[in-house]
N, CA, C and O of each residue as an XYZ file, in Angstrom:
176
protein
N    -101.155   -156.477     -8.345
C    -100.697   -157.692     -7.734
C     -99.241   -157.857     -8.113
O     -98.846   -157.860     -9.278
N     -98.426   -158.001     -6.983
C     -96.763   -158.308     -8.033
C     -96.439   -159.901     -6.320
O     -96.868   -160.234     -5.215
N     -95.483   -160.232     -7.301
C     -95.007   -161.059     -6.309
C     -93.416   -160.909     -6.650
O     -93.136   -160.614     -7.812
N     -92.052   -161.145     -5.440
C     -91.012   -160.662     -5.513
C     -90.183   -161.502     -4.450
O     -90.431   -161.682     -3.258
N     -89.255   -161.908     -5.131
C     -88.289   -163.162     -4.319
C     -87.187   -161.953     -3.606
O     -86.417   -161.090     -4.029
N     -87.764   -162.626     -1.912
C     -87.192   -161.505     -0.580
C     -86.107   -162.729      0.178
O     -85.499   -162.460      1.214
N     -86.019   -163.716     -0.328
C     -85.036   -164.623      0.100
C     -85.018   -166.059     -0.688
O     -85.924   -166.384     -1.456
N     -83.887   -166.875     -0.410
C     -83.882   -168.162     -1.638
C     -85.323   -168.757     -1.465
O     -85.619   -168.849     -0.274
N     -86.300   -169.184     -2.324
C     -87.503   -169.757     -2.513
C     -88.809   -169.204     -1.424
O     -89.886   -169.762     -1.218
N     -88.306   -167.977     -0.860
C     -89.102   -167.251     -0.203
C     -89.954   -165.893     -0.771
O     -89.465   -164.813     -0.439
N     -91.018   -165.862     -1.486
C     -91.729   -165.043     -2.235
C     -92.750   -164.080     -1.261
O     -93.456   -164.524     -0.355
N     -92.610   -162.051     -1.849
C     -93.266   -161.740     -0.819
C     -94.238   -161.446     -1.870
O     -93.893   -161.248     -3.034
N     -96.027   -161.402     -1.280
C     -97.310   -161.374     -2.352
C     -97.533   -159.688     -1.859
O     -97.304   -159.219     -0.744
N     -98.044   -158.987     -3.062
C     -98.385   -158.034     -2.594
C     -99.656   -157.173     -3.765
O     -99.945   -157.378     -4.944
N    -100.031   -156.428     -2.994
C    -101.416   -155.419     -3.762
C    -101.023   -154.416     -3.407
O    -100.728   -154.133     -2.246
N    -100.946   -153.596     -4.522
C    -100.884   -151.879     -4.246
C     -99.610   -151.673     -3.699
O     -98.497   -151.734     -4.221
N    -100.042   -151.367     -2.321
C     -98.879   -150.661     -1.195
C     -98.940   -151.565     -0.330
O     -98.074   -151.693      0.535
N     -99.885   -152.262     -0.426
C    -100.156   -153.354      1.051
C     -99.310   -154.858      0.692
O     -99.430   -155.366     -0.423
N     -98.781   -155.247      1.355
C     -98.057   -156.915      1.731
C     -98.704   -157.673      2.319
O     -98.826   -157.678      3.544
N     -99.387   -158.673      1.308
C    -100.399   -159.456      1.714
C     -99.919   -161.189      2.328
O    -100.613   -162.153      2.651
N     -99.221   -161.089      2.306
C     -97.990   -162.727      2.459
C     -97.293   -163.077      1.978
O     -97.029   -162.528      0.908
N     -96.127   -164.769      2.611
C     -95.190   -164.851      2.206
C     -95.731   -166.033      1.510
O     -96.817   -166.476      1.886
N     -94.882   -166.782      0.210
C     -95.341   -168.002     -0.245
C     -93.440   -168.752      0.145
O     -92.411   -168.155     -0.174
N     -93.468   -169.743      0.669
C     -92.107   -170.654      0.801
C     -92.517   -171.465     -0.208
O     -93.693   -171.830     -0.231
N     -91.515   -171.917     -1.304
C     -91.804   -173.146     -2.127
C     -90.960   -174.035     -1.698
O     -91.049   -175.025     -2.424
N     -90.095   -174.192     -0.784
C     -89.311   -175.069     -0.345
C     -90.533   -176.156      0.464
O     -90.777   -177.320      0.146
N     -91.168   -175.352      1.580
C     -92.219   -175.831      2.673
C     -93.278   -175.955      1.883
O     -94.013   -176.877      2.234
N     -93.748   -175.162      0.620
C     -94.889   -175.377     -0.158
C     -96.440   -174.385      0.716
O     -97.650   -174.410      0.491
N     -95.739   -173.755      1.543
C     -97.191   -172.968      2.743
C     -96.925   -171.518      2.007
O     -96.025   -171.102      1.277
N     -98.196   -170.913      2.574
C     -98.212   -169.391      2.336
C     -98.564   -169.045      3.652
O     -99.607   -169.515      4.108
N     -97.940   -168.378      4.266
C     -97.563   -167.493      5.223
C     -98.728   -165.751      5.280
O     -98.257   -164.622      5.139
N     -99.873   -165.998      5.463
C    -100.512   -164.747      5.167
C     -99.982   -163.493      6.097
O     -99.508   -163.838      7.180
N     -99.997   -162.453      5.885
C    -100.045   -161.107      6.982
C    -101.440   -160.566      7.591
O    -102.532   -161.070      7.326
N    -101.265   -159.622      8.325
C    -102.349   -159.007      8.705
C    -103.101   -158.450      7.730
O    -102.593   -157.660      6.934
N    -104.584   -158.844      7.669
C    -104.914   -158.092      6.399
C    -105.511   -156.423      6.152
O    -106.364   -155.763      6.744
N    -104.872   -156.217      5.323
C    -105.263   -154.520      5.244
C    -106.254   -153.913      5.129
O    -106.419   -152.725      5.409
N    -107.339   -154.968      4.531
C    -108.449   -154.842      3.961
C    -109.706   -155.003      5.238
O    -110.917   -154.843      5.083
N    -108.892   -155.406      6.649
C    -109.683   -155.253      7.531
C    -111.392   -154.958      7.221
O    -111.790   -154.337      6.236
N    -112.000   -155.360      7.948
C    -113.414   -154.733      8.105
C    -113.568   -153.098      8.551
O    -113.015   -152.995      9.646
N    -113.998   -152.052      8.210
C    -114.034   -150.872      8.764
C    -115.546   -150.588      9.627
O    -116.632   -150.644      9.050
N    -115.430   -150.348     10.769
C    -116.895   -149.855     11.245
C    -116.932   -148.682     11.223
O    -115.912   -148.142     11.652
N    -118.218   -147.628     10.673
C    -118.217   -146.617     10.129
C    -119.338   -146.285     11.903
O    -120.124   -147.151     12.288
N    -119.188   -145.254     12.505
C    -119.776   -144.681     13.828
C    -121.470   -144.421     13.370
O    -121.851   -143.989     12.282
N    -122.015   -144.675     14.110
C    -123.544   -144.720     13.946
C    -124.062   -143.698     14.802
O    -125.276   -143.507     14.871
């Protein structure tokens, strides 16, 4: 897990290799991304 200031009071969240969202502390919101962790359907 690291988190890393990508602009003034704009924080990017992240796991691993994947970028999981932004946090604004100015606006006080978190901004999620697409998630990586998707559901996978395995072929039947």
């Amino acid at each position: 897990m690291g988190i890393k200031e990508v602009e003034e009071g704009i924080w990017l969240v992240s796991f691993m290799d994947n970028d999981l969202g932004y946090i604004d502390l100015e606006e006080k919101t978190l901004q999620p991304l697409d998630n990586p962790f998707g559901p996978k359907l395995l072929p039947m």
